[in-house]
C-alpha positions in Angstrom: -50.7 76.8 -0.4 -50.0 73.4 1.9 -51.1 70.2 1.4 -50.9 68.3 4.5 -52.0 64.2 4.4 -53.2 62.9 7.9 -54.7 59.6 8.8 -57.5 61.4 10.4 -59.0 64.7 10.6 -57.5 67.6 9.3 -57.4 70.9 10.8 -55.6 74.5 11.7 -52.9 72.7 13.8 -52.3 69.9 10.9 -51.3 72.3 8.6 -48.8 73.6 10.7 -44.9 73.3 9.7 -43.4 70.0 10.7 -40.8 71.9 12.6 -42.8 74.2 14.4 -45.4 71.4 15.5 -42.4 69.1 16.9 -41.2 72.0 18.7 -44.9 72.4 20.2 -45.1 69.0 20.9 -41.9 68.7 22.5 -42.6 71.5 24.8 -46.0 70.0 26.3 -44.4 66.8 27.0 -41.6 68.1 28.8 -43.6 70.2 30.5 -46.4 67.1 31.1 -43.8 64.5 32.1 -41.9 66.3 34.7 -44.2 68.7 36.6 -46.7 67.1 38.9 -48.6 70.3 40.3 -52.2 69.7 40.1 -53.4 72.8 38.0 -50.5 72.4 35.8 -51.9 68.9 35.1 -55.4 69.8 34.9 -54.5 72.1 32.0 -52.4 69.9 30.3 -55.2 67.1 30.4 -57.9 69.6 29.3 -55.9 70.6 26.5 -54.9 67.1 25.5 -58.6 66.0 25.3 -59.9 69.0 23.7 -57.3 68.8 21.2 -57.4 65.2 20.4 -61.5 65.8 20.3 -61.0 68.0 17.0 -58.8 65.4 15.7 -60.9 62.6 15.5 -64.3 61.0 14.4 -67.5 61.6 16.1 -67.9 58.6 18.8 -64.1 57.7 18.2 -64.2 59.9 22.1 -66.6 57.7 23.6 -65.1 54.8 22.8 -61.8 55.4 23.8 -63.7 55.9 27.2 -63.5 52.2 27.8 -59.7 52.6 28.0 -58.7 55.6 29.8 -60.9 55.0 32.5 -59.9 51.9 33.7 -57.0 52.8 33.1 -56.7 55.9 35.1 -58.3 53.7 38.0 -55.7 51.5 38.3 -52.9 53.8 38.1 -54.9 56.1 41.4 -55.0 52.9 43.6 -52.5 51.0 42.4 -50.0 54.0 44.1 -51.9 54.0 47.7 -51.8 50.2 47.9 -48.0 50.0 47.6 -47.2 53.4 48.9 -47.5 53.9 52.7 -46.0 57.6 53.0 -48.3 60.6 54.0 -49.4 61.5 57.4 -53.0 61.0 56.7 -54.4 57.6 57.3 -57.6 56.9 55.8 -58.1 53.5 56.9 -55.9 50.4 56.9 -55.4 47.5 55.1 -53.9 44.5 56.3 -52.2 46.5 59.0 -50.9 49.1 56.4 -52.4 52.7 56.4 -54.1 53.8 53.0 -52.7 57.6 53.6 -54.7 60.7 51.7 -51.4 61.6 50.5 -50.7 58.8 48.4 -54.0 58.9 46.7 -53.9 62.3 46.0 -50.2 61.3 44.8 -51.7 58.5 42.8 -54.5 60.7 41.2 -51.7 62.8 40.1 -49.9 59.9 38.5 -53.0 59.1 36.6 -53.7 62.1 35.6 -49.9 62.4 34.3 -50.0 59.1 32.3 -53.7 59.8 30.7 -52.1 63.7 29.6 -49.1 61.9 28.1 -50.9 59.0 26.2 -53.6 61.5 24.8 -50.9 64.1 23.8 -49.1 61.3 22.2 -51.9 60.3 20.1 -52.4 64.0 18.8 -48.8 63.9 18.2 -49.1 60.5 15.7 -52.4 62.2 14.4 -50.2 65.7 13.3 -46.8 64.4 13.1 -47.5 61.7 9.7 -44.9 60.0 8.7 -43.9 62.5 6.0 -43.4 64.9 8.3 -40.6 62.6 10.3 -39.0 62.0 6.9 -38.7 66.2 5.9 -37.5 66.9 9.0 -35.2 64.3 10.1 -34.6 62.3 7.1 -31.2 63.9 5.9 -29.9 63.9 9.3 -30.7 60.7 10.3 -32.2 58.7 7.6 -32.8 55.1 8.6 -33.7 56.2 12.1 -36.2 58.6 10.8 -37.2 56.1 8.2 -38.2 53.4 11.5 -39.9 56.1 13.6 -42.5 57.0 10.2 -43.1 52.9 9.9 -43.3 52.9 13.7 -46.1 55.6 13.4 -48.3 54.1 10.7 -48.0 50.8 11.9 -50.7 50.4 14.1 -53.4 52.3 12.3 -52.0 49.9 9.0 -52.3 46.8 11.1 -55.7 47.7 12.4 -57.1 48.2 9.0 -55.6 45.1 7.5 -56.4 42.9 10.5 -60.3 44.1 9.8 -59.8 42.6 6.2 -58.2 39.8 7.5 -61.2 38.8 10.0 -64.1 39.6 7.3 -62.1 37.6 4.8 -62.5 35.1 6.8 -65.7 35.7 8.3 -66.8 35.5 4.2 -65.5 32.0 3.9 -67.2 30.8 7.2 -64.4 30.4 9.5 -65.7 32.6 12.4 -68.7 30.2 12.4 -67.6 29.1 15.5 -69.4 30.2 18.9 -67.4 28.4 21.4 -64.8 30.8 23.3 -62.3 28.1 22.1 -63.0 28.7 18.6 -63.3 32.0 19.0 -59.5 32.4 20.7 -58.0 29.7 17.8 -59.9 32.2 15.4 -58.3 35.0 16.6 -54.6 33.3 17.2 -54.7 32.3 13.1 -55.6 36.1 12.6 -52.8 37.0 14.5 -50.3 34.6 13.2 -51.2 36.6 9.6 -50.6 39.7 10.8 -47.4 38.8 12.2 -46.6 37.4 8.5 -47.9 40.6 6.9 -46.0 42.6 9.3 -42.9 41.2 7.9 -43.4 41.3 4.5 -44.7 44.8 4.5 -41.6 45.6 6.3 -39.2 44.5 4.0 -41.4 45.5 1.0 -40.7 48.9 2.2 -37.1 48.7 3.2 -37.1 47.4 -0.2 -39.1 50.0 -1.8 -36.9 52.9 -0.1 -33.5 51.2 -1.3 -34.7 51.7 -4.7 -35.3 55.1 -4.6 -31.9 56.1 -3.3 -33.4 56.9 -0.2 -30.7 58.1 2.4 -28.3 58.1 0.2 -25.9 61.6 -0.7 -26.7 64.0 -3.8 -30.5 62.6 -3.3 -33.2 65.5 -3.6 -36.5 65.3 -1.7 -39.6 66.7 -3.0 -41.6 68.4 -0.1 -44.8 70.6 0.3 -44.1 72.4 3.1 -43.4 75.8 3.5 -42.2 77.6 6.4 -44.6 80.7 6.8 -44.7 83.9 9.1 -47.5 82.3 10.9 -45.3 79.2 11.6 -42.6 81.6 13.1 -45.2 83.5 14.9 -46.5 80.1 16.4 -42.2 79.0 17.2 -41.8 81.9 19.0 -44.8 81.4 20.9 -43.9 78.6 21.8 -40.7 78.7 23.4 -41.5 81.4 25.2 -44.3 80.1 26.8 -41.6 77.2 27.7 -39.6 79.7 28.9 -41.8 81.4 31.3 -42.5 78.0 32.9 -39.6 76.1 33.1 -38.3 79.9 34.5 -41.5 80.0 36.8 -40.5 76.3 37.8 -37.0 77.2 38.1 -37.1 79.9 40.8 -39.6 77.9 42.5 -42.6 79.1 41.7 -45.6 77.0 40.7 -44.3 74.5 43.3 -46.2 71.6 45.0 -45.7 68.6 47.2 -47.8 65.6 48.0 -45.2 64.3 50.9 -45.3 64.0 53.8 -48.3 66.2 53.9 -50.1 67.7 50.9 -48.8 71.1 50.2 -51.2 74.4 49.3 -51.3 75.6 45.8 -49.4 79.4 45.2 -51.5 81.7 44.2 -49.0 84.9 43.8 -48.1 87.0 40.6 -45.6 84.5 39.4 -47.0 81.3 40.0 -50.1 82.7 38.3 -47.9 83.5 35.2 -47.0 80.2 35.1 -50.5 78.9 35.4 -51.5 81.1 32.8 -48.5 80.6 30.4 -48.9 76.6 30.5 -53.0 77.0 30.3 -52.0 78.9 27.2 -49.5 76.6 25.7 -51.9 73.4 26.5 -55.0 74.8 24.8 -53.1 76.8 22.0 -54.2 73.9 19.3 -57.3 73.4 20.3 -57.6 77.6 20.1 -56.3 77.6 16.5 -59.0 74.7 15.4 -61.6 77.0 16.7 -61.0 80.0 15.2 -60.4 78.1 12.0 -64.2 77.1 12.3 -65.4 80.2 12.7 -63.2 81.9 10.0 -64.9 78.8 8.2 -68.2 79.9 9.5 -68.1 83.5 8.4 -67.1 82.9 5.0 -69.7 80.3 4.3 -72.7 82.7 6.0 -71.2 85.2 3.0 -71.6 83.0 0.4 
């Protein structure tokens, strides 16, 4: 049986094998960071969102909202603004053309950089820190040990900065309603967590030095168990890689924004590739639901 621990939700894809999961994550990115055709990208960002849905709280979505948005605003003008290629103008400004093609071109590079940052985030959520430590902890122990602290360290300085602030809150010292106040408030909190920071740090470097850690002969404990369904889900995997980067390869699945927006491919092959990526992108989000209704029917049989 596995016993996975995550900082948020649980689910199908968390209980997935360390090395599997990095292999699944690896292949979206690399897929997300480097091809820029518009129904590539669309998939990718549905499958990002859809997967980081089922890994958080209910209203942690709509909040995040605030972020992405503007966000992905400023990264579709900012391109058009600076970028004068295309042979479309849409209007000039101060004597420069605004072309269609660089919007477009900036929409893609929005959509790109919101993909990446979401699939990111489901990446911390799945990959904990003791999954960096099994997999890469013999090979490359105090780089492996840095990545885990790198991972928990936001959610851990988020929770403690919240005690810090109602600490302080409880002995009056947020009292003050004056943006002034306010920002000095806020700069001692921060000077705190800077302290904290450091301390926790070496606590841990500390705390890892005593238990032998990275050092030879040392055993590790570890609840994780490579299953059939895990090699099932590997395979998968790279060969849905493998039919795009292929697909991408021979030039199929192939798109241009410059100098004047190309049409999207539509034949057997670039379909394949469409498919194959569609596939990869939504595969987590596939496994969550099935694991609900799985979920669902044993319950209604109780």
């Amino acid at each position: 049986m596995k016993t996975v621990v995550t900082s948020g939700k649980s689910g199908a894809f968390s209980a997935v094998h360390p090395a599997a999961a990095m292999v699944y994550f690896l292949a979206v990115l690399l897929i997300s960071m480097f091809c820029f055709h518009p129904v590539l990208q669309v998939e990718m960002l549905v499958g990002a969102a859809l997967f980081c849905i089922t890994l958080q709280k209910r209203g942690e979505a709509l909040r995040e909202i605030g972020f992405y948005l503007p966000l992905f605003l400023m990264v579709a003008v900012t391109n058009p603004l600076f970028s004068h290629n295309g042979v479309t103008p849409l209007f000039f400004l101060n004597g420069n053309p605004v072309t269609l093609e660089a919007l477009l071109y900036g929409v893609s590079l929005a959509v790109s950089v919101i993909g990446v940052l979401l699939w990111c985030k489901c990446c911390g959520r799945v990959m904990t820190e003791d999954k960096f430590l099994y997999l890469f902890g013999k090979l490359i122990p105090k780089l492996s040990l840095i990545l885990s602290m790198a991972l928990r360290f936001v959610p851990v300085y988020l929770r403690q900065s919240r005690r810090v602030i109602r600490a302080r809150k409880a002995m009056g010292l947020f009292s003050g309603k004056g943006i002034t106040d306010r920002v000095k408030n806020r700069m001692r909190v921060f000077v705190a967590m800077i302290s904290w920071s450091l301390e926790h740090a070496m606590e841990t470097s500390a705390s890892m030095r005593a238990r032998g850690y990275g050092q030879k002969g040392r055993t590790n404990f570890s609840l994780f168990r490579f299953s059939p369904a895990d090699g099932v889900l590997l395979c998968g995997c790279v060969f849905l890689l493998a039919v795009v980067w292929i697909g991408r390869a021979a030039g199929f699945a192939a798109f241009s924004y410059y100098p004047r927006t190309g049409g999207i491919g539509a034949a057997p092959a670039d379909l394949a590739v469409y498919a194959a990526f569609g596939l990869l992108s939504l595969l987590p989000f596939l496994l969550e639901v099935k694991e609900v209704i799985v979920w669902s029917c044993c319950v209604s049989k109780i």
